[in-house]
N, C-alpha and C positions, 0 to 999 in steps of 0.2 A: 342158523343157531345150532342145528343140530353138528357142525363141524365144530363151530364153537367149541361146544361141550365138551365133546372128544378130544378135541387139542388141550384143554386145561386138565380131562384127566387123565391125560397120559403123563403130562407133566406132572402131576402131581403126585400119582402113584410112582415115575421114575425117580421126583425128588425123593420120596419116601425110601426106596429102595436104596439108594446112594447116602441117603444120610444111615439108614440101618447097618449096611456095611459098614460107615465109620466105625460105629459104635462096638461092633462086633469083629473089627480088626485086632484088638488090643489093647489094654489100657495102663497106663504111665502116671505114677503118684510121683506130686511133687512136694516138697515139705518149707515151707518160708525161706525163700533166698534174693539172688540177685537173678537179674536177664540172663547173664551168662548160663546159669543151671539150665533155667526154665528155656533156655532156645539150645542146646544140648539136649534135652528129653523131647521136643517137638522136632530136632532134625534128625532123631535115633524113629521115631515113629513116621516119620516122612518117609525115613529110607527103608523102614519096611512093611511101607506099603499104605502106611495109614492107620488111626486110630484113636482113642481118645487120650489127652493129658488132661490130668485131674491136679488142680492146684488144692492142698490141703488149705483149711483156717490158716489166718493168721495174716501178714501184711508184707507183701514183697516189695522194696523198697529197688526201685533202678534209676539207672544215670543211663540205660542205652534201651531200644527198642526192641519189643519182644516180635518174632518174626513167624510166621504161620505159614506150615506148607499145604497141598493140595491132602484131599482124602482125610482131611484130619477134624476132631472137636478139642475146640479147648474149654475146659467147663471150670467151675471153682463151687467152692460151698458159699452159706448164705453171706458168712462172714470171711472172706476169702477177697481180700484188696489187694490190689496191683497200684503203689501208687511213687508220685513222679517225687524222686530225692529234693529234697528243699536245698541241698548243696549240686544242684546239676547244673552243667552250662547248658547254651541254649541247644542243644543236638536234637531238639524236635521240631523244628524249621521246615519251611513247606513242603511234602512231598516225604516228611519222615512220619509215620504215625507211633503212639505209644504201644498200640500191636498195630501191626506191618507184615510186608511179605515182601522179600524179592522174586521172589516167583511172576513174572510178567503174564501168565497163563493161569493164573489160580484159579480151583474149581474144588466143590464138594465139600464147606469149610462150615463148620460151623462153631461160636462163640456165645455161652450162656453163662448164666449162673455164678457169677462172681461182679465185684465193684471194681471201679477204674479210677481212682482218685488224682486230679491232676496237680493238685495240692498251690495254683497259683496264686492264691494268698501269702505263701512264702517265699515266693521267686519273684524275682525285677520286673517290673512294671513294663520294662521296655521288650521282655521276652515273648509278647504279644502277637509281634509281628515278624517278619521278616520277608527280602528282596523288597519289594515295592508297594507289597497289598498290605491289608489290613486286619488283625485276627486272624492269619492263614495258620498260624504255629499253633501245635499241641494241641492236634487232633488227636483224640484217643484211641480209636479207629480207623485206621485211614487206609484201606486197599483199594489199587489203580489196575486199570487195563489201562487199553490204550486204545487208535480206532481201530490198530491194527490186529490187535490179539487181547479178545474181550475176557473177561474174567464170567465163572460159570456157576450155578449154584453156590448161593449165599447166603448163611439164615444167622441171623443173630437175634438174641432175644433174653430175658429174663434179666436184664443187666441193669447196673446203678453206674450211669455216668454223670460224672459229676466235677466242679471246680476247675475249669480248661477255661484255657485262651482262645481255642478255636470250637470245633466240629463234637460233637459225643459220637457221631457217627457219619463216616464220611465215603461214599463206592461210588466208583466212576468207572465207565465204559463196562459193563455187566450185562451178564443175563440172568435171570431171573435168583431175584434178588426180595429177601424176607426178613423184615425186623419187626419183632412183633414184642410185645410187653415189659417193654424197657423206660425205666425211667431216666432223666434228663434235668437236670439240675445245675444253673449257671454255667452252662458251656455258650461262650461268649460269642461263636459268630453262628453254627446250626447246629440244633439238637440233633436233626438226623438229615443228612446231605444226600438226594440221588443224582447223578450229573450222567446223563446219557447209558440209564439205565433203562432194559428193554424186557418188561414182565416181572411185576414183585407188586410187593404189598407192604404201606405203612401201615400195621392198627395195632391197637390195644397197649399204646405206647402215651405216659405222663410224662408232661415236660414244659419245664417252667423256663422262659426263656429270658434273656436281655439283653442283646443289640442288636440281635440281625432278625433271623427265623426263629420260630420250632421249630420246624419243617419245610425241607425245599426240595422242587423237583424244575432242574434243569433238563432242558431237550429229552424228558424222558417217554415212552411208548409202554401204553397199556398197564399203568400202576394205579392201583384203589390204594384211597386211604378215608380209611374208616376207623370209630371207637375209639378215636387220641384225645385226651383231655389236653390242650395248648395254655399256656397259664403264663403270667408274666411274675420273674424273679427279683427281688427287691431286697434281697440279703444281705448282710453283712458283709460276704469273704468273696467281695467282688474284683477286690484290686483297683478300684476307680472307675472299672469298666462304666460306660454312660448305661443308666436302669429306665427301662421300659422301652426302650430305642427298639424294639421287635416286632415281626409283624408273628400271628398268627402260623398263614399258612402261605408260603409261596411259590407260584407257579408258572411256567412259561419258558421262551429259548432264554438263552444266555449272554445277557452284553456286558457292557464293561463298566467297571467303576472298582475306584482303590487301586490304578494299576495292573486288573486281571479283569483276566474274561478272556476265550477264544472262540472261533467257530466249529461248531460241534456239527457229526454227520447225519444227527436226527432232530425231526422237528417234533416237538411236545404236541402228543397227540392219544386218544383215548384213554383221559382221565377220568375217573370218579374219585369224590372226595362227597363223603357221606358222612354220618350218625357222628359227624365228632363234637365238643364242645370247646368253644373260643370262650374264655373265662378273661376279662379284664386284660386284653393283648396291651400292649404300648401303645402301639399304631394301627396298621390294620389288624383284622381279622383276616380278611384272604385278600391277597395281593395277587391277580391274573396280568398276562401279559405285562409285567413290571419294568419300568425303566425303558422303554425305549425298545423292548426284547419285541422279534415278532409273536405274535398271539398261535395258541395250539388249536388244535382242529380236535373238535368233540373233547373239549373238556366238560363235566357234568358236575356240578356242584347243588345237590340239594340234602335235606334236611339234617342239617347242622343246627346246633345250639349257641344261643351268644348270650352268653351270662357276664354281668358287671358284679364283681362278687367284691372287691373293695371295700373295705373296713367290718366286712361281717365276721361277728365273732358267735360263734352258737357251739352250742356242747362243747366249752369247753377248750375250739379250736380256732384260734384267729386268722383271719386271711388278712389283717394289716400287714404283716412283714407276710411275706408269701413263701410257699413251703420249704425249711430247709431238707436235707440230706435225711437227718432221724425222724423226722414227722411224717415224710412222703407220701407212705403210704395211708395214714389216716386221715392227713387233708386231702388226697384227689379224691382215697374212694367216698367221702363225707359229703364230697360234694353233692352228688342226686339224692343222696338222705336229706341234706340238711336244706337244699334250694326247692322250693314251690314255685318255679319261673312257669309263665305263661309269655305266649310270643304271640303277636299280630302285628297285622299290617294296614290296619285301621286306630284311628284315635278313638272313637265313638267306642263308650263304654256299655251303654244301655242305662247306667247307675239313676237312681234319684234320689230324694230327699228322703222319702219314707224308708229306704231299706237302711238306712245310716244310724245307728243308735249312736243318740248325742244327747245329751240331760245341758240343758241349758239353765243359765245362773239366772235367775229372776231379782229384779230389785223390785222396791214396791213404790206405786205412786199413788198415791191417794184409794181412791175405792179397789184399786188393781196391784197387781203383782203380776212381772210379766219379765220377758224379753224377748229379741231377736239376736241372733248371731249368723254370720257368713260363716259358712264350716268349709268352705272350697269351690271350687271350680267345676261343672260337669264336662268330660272330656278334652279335659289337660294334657297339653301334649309338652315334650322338652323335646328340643330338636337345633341342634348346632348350639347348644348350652345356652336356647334363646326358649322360652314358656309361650305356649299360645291357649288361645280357645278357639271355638270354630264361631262366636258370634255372642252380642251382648246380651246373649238369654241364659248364661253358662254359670248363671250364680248361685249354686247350693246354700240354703238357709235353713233354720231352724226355728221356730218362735213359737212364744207358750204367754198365755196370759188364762190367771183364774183370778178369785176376787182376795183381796189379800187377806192374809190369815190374821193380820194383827187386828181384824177388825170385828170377831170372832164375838169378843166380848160385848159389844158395841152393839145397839140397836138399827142394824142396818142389813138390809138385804137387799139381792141383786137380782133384778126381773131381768135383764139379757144382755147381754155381751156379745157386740160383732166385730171381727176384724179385720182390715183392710191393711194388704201388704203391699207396697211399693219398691220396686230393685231398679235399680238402673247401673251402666256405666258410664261415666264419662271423664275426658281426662286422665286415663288410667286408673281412676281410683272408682270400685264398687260400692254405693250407699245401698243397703235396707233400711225402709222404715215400715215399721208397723203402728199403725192407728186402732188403739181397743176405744168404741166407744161402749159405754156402758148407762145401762136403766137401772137407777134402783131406786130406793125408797128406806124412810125412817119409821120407827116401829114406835107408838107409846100406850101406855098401859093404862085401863081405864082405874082408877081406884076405887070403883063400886063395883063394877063385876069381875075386875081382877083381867077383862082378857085383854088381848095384844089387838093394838088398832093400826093398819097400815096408813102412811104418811101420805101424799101424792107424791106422783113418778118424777125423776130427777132426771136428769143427764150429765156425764162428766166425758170428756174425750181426753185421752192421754195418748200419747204416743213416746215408740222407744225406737232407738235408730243403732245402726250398727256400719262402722266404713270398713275397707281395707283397702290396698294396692290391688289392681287388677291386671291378669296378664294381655298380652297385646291378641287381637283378633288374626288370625292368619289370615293373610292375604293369599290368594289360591285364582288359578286358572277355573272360567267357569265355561272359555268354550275354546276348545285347542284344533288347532289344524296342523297335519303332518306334510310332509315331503314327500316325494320319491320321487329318486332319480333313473330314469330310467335308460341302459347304453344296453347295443346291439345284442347280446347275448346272457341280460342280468338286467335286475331291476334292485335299489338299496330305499330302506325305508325309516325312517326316523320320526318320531317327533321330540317338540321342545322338552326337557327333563326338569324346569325347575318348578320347585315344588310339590311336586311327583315322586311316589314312593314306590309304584310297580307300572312297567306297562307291559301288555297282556297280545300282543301278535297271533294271527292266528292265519292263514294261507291256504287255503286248499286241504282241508283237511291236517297240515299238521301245525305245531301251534308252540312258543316258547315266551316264556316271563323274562323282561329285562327287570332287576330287583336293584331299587335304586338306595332301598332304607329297611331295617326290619326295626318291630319295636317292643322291648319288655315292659311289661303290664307289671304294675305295682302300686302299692297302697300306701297312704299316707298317715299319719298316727294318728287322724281325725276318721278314718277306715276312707278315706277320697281316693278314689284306683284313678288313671292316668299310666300315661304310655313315654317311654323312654325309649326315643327310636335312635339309631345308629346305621350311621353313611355305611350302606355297602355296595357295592359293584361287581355283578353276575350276575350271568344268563344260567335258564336252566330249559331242558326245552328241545324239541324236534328241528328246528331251525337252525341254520346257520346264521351266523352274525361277523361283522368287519369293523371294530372297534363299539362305537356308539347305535351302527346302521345295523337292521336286519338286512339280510342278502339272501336271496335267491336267484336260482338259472330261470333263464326263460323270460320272455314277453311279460312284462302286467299285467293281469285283471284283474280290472276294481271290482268287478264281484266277486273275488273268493279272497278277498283281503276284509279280515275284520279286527280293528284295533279297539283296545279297552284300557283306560288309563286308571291309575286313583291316586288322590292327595290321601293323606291323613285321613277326611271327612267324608270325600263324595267320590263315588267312582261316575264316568259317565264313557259314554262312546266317541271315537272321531270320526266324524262324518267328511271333512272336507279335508281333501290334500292338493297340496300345491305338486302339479307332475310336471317336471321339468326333463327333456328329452339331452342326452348326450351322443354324441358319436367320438368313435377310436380316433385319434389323430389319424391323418389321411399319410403324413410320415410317421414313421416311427422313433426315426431318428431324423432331429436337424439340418436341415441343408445346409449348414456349416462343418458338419462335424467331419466329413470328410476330405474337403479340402484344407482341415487345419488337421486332419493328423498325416496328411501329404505333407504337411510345410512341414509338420516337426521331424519326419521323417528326412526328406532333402537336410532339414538344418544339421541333422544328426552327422547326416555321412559329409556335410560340409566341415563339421567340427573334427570328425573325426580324421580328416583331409588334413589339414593345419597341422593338427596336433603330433601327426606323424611324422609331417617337414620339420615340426619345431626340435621335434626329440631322437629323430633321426635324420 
């Protein structure tokens, strides 16, 4: 740990020292023009040595890419746009970005304080794409290394990108690499792209997404990303783009789909992805090992927020159409104002009848005035957009009987009132019935001494009933048995996942959570709280794991293995596993496999035999 340390502040004090010198190189005003000016005062500052270019207010309109050399900042004011001519062919085509660099070595750069408008609401629909893939065009950002000459110190930050076909921000083959409080607004394949980046940081970055990511980190080593609000875009000035098509957060190696994807020289591996908030994504929230891609080594995914914010409109600010470009900043930062989310991972609320203020409507029957009402469910869950309970005792009621008031005038009084309430479900449907019986008695008056003479005791029984629809009883595992496999040098452990919302591994002292569902606690306008869970998938945790399996080196012992699972309702332990013993193939390879790539070899040099007579 203690090396740790030291390696992150050295780097960190060297970035700071590297980036001070920019600043303190020089500095270059530039006043609203085209690319041409503004990459003239960026290669006049390159060539001496470095420094800052300052874009004044105002809105620089280009048809060609602005190009960034090494040792340099480019900054702008608040109101300081960079945006794509709505008369431009397509010349931001894959591999061109709206700022760019031909420098293959780039180092020392850094890009703040100004907007990046990609203005595709007035460009062709078909300028989306280009070569083969999907969304790759007009990125607004887009600096490349290569595997052979990485790009070096990268910080970008304080930025409004917004209205692109592709990427708001796009670095590949890097070292240490920082984007930090930038927002991101309908940029249609990733808000912020890292592709075989090695040391940096995503946080304190807003970004509302719609086809692909927020945020993606391909084959990358050792990046945190923390403090992003991820949010899904729903606007207007989409260009057709498909909305809500995004996931959250995405992570893992790189395969192919759309025509692209290569093999990259690192494999994704110590990640953390913390404190951020997943707000109403399209698809997922966090997508690990995606697609087919192999899975990263020590990725860490915990305490993230997942908020369903959908059609909430409070002070003022709506989140139905989700945040444009002018609002930005006051819908993300409104969010932790304005959201009272609670998260668990339990359905069981503890809730009852008495804590619920509910005034029930009484109608009157005869000697009584009364009612009952269902006011809800106790520990309601939604889960795959299907309503359960954990069992048919879950029916919250209400019921009130006193003697009725119209009777007031009337010579009639009530010696007791008992009552007997009946719930049941069946069929789906919830009945209450309440049974008031009552004693009372007729009052009549003497007319010589004027007093009140009681009647004898009566009885009347009335009863009030109340249905509704009832949701369905979860069906749930009440006794699970696990697996493991266990081969010469490893042991893998699983058990069955359905219905199951955490399972709880723990090994020899160290111990991780496979998290199969989280759920947001919320209340119903009758005050009924119930739990809104959502599919998620990650580990978090001391342990290694191999898709669905925990994995560990070494032999098995069932005594330092303890599993703990829980549904929605009940957690309990697994006591029994099924151990199943494996061994290594005894070949490694086929005993075919080498006398058939002997024949294709002989076939070769026979063809090649022929083919030489034929042509010569």
């Amino acid at each position: 740990m203690k090396h740790k340390l030291n390696r992150n502040f050295i780097i960190s004090v060297t970035f700071f020292i590297l980036f001070e010198s920019i600043a303190s190189a020089g500095t270059y005003t530039v006043n609203p023009t085209d690319q041409n000016e503004i990459n003239e005062v960026l290669r006049s500052a390159y060539q001496d040595g470095g420094g800052t270019v300052h874009l004044n207010t105002g809105v620089y309109v280009i048809d060609g890419p602005v190009l960034i050399g090494s040792n340099t900042r480019l900054e702008g004011d608040q109101n300081t746009i960079i945006r794509v001519s709505s008369s431009s062919s397509q010349w931001f085509t894959d591999g061109t970005g709206i700022i760019d660099s031909n420098d293959p070595s780039l180092h020392d750069v850094e890009i703040c304080n100004l907007q990046i408008d990609g203005n595709l609401d007035q460009l062709p629909r078909s300028y989306a794409n280009s070569g083969s893939g999907d969304h790759n065009s007009e990125r607004l950002i887009d600096l490349r290394g290569s595997t052979n000459s990485f790009l070096n110190n990268i910080k970008i930050h304080d930025l409004k990108l917004y209205d692109a076909y592709s990427d708001g921000i796009h670095i590949s083959f890097a070292n240490n690499v920082y984007c930090y409080n930038n927002f991101c607004s309908n940029c249609q394949h990733e808000g912020i792209y890292y592709v075989n980046v090695l040391d940096g940081e995503m946080n304190g970055n807003e970004i509302a997404g719609i086809t692909s990511d927020c945020l993606r980190l391909d084959n990358c080593v050792r990046i945190k990303v923390f403090d992003n609000i991820l949010y899904s875009y729903s606007g207007n000035d989409n260009n057709g783009a498909y909305e809500h098509g995004e996931n959250g957060l995405q992570a893992g190696d790189q395969g192919y789909s759309h025509g692209g994807g290569s093999l990259k020289p690192n494999h994704t591996q110590d990640i953390e992805i913390f404190n951020n908030t997943f707000a109403d994504n399209g698809l997922r929230a966090i997508w690990l090992d995606a697609a087919g891609k192999q899975e990263g080594n020590n990725v860490y995914v915990h305490d993230n927020k997942f908020i369903d914010v959908s059609g909430l409109n409070t002070s003022g600010i709506s989140f139905t159409n989700p945040p444009t470009v002018e609002m930005s900043e006051n819908v993300f930062r409104s969010i932790f104002d304005i959201l009272k989310v609670e998260f668990s991972d339990t359905g069981r609320t503890e809730q009852t009848a008495d804590s619920i203020h509910y005034t029930v409507k009484k109608t009157e029957n005869g000697i009584v005035a009364g009612g009952i009402k269902i006011i809800g469910f106790k520990d309601k869950i939604v889960w795959n957009n299907e309503t359960y309970i954990p069992d048919n005792e879950s029916v919250l009621y209400k019921a009130e009987a006193i003697k009725n008031p119209s009777l007031n005038f009337f010579s009639f009084g009530v010696e007791k009132m008992e009552k007997d309430v009946n719930v049941k479900i069946e069929n789906g449907t919830a009945t209450a019935t309440m049974n008031i019986t009552a004693q009372y008695y007729s009052t009549s008056k003497n007319s010589l001494t004027g007093k009140l003479k009681k009647g004898s005791i009566q009885k009347s029984v009335v009863t009030f009933t109340d249905s509704c629809p009832s949701p369905t009883v979860l069906k749930r595992q009440t006794n699970v048995t696990g697996t493991i496999y266990q081969y010469p040098t490893y042991f893998m452990a699983s058990v069955p996942s359905n219905g199951l919302v955490k399972v709880h591994y723990e090994y020899n002292g160290s111990s991780v959570y496979h998290i199969y569902a989280v759920g947001e606690r919320q209340t119903d306008e009758n005050g009924i709280q119930y739990t809104d869970f959502s599919n998620l998938e990650y580990w978090s945790g001391d342990l290694q794991h191999h898709g669905n399996w925990l994995y560990v080196l070494g032999e098995f012992d069932r005594s330092k293995l303890n599993v703990a699972v829980s549904t929605p309702y009940d957690d309990m332990n697994v006591e029994e596993f099924r151990i199943i013993k494996n061994d290594y193939p005894q070949e490694a390879i086929a005993f075919w496999f080498y006398p058939t790539i002997g024949f294709l070899i002989c076939l070769y040099f026979i063809a090649k035999f022929f083919w030489r007579k034929i042509w010569f």
